[in-house]
C-alpha positions in Angstrom: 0.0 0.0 0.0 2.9 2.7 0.8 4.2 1.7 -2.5 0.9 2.8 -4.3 0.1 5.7 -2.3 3.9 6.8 -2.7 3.4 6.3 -6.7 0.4 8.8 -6.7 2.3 10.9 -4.8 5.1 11.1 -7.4 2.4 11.4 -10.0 1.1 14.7 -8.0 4.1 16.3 -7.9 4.9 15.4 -11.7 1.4 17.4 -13.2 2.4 20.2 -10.2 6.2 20.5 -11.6 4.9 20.5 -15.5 1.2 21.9 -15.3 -1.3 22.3 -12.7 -4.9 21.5 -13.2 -7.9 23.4 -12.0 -9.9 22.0 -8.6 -13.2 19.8 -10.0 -16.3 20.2 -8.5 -19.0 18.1 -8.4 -21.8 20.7 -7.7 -20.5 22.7 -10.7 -24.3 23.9 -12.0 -24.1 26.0 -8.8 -20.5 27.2 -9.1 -20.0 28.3 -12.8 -18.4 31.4 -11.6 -15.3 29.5 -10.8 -14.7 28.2 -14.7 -16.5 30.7 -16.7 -16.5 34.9 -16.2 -19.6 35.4 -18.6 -22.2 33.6 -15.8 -21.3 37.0 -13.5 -24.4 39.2 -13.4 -26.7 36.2 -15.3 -29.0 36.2 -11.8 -29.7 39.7 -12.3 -29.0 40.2 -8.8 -26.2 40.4 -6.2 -25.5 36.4 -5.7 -22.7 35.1 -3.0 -21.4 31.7 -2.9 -19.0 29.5 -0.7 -18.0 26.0 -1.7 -15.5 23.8 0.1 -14.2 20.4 -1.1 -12.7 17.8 0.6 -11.4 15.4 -1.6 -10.2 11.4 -1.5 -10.9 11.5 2.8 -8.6 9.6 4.0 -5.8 10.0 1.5 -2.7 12.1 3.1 -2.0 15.2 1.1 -5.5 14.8 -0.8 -7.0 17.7 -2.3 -8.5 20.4 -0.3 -10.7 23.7 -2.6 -12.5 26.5 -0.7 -13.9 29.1 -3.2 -15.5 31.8 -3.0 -17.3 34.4 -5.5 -19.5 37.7 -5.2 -21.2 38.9 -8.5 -23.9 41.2 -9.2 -25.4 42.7 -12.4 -24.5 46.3 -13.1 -25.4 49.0 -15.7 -21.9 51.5 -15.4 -22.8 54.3 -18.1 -26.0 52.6 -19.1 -24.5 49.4 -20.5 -25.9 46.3 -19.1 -22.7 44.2 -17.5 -22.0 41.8 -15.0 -19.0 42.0 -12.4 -17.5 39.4 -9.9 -14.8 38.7 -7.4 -13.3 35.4 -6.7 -11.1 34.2 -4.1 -9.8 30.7 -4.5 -7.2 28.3 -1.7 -6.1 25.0 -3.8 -4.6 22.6 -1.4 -3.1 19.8 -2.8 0.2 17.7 -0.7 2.6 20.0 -0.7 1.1 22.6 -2.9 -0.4 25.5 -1.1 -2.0 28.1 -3.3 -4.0 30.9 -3.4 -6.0 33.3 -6.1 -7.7 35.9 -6.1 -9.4 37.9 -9.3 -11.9 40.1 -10.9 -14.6 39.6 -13.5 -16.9 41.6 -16.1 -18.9 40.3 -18.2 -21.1 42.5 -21.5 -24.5 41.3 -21.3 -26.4 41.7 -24.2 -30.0 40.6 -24.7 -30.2 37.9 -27.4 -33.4 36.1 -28.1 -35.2 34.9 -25.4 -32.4 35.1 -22.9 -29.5 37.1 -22.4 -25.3 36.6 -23.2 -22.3 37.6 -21.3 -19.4 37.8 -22.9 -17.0 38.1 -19.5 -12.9 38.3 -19.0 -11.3 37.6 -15.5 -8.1 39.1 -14.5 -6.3 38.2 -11.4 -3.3 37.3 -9.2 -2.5 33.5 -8.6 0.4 32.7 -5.6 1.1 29.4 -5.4 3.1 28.0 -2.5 5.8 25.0 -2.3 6.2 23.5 1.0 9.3 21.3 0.8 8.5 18.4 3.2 9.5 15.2 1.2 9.3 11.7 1.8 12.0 9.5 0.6 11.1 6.0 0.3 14.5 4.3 1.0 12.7 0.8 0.1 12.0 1.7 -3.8 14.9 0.7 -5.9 16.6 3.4 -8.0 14.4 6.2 -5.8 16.9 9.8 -5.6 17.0 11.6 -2.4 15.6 15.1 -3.3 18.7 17.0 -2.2 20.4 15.1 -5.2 17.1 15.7 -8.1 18.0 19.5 -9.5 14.3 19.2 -10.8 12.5 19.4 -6.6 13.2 22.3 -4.9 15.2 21.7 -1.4 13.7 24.9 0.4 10.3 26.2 0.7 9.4 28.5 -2.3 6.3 30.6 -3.6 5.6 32.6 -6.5 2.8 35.2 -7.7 1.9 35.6 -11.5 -0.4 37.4 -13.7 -3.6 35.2 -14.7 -6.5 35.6 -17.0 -9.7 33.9 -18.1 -12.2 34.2 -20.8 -16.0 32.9 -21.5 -19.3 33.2 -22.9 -22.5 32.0 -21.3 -26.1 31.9 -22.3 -28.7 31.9 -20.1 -32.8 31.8 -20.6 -35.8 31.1 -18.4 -35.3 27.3 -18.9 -31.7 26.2 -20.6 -28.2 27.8 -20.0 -24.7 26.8 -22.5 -21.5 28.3 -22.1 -17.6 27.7 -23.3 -14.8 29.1 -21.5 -11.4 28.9 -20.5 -9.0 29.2 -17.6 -5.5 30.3 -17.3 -5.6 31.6 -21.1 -2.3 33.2 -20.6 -0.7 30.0 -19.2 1.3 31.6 -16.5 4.3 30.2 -15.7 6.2 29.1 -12.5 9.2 28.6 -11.9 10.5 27.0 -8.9 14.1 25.9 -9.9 16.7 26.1 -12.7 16.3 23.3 -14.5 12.8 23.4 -14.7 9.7 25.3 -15.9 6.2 25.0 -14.7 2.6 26.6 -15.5 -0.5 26.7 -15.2 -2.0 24.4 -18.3 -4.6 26.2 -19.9 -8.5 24.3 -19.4 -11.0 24.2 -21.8 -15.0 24.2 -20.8 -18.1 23.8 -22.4 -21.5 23.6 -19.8 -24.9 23.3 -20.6 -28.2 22.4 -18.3 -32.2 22.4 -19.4 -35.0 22.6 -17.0 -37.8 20.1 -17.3 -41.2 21.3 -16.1 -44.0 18.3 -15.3 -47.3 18.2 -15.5 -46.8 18.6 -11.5 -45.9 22.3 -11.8 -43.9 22.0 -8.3 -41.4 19.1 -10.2 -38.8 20.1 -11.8 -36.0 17.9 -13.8 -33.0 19.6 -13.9 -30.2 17.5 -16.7 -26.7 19.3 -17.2 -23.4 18.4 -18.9 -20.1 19.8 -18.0 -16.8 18.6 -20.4 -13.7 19.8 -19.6 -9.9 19.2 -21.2 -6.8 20.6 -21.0 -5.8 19.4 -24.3 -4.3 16.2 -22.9 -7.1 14.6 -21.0 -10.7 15.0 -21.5 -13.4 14.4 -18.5 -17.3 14.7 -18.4 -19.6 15.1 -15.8 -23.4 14.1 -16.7 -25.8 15.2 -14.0 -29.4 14.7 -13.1 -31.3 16.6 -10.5 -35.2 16.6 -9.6 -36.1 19.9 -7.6 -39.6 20.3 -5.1 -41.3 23.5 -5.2 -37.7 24.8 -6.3 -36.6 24.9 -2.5 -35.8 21.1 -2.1 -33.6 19.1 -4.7 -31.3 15.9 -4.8 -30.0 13.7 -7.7 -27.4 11.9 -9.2 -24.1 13.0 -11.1 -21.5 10.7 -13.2 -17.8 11.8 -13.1 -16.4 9.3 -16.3 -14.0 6.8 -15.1 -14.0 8.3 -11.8 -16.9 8.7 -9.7 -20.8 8.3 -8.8 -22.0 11.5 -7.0 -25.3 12.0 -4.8 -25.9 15.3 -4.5 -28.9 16.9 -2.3 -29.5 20.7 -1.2 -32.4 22.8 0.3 -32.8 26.8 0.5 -34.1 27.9 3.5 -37.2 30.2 4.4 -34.6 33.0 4.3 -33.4 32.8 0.8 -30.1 30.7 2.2 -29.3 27.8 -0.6 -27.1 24.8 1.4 -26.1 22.4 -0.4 -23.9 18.9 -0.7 -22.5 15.9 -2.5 -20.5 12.6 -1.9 -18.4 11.1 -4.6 -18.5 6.9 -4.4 -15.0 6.8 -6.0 -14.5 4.5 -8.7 -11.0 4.9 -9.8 -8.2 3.1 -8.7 -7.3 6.0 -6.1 -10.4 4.9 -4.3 -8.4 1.7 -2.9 -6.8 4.1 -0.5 -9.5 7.1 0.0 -13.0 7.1 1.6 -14.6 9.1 -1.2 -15.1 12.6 -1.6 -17.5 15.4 0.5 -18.4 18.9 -0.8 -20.4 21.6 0.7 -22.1 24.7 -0.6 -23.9 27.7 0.0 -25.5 30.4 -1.7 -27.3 33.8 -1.6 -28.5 36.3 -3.6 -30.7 39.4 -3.1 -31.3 42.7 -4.8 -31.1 46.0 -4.0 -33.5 49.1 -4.9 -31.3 51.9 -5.1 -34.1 53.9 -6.6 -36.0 56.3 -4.4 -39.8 55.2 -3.8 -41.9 57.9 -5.2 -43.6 59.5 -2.6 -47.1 60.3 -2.0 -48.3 63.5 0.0 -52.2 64.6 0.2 -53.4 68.0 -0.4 -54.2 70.0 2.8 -57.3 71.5 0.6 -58.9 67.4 0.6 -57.8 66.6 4.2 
């Protein structure tokens, strides 16, 4: 078993030293912020959201994602936009990193729904904690003092980063296409070798199904992603009560069987999470993986109420 879990460690820190891929989440229909700048604004109001995922329990070093992300739909100078801030922490072993960027989005009104074209611009630091394990029982295994390609110190580094997408949203259906890290910014750590941040590819889309029950609601979306190497697709199914209550099922190809539920409160408060049944070989030596959100959004009448005053001659 330490010879396996050692193996995916190594494979960690290989993607990590030559690209790093973006944190997956399985409740993605409620976090499209974090992949695609053109959703900001699509609410028409001021929305908040919070997601944390704890990936592969169990598993030392396995992936830990808290994001975060404020948007609201604007009209600066009379043309109808949408703006956002995101603030994402990507733990994964000895990576420690942190983001944090800004989105707008042009809305225009197109047919029977509206499409933001949105750019996000930010700051990415990502962190190197140099704590390695040398497995003295492997054969041929170099101690990291003597690899010129692992850094023997502690190290972090801040870069430029930038994203780009379009999303399309109506009454009942919503597509979009998008990437991350468009400017592939790179990292480097040591002399002998360069790293970035791969650029990832993403194309979303989601319909809702109204029953003859006008208080059921199926709710099918699709979500591919690639970074031009790898391709992965989530399918998911959800069925939604009086639009306050819903659960389903989601498929993660080659890797896991999600069951997601959520409710939204009396308040307005959404709360929701998911539990991925593993079904890749890194499930041997994790106990599955739990993610939690929560949502918000509200509006705000910055217009003055007109104002009515009776005449002292009809008193």
């Amino acid at each position: 078993m330490k010879r396996g879990v050692f193996i995916i460690i190594i494979n960690c820190f290989i993607m990590a030293v030559n690209s790093q891929h973006d944190p997956q989440f399985s409740q993605y229909m409620f976090n499209m912020a974090a992949i695609n700048p053109g959703y900001s604004g699509s609410n028409d109001m001021i929305c908040l959201s919070a997601i944390n995922r704890q990936q592969w329990v169990g598993f030392k070093g396995a992936p830990n994602y808290s994001f975060f992300n404020a948007n609201a739909s604007v009209k600066p100078f009379g043309i109808k936009s949408g703006v956002g801030l995101s603030v994402l922490s990507d733990n994964l072993a000895f990576n420690k990193d942190l983001s944090l960027s800004g989105a707008y989005a042009y809305r225009l009104d197109l047919g029977p729904g509206t499409l933001g074209i949105g750019i996000n611009l930010g700051l990415y630091n990502k962190k190197l904690q140099a704590d390695w394990y040398y497995p003295t029982d492997i054969e041929g295994a170099v101690a990291p003092e003597n690899d010129p390609a692992v850094p023997g110190t502690d190290e972090s580094r801040m870069t430029f980063d930038m994203s780009f997408g379009v999303f399309y949203k109506t009454d009942d259906l919503f597509f979009g296409l998008s990437t991350t890290h468009l400017n592939q910014p790179k990292i480097k750590y040591v002399e002998a070798k360069d790293g970035y941040i791969s650029r990832h590819y993403y194309a979303l889309a989601g319909y809702r199904i109204q029953l003859s029950n006008p208080i059921i609601e199926i709710l099918p979306s699709l979500l591919l992603k690639t970074d031009g190497r790898g391709n992965q697709l989530d399918a998911t199914a959800l069925v939604r009560y009086n639009k306050k209550i819903w659960g389903g099922v989601s498929y993660r190809a080659g890797d896991a069987l999600i069951g997601i539920i959520g409710f939204e409160m009396f308040n307005g408060l959404r709360v929701g999470y998911s539990y991925d049944f593993t079904t890749s070989d890194i499930g041997n030596y994790s106990h599955g993986s739990h993610e939690f959100t929560l949502g918000y959004c509200f509006s705000l009448n910055l217009e003055k109420t007109p104002q009515k005053y009776k005449s002292i001659r009809f008193l």
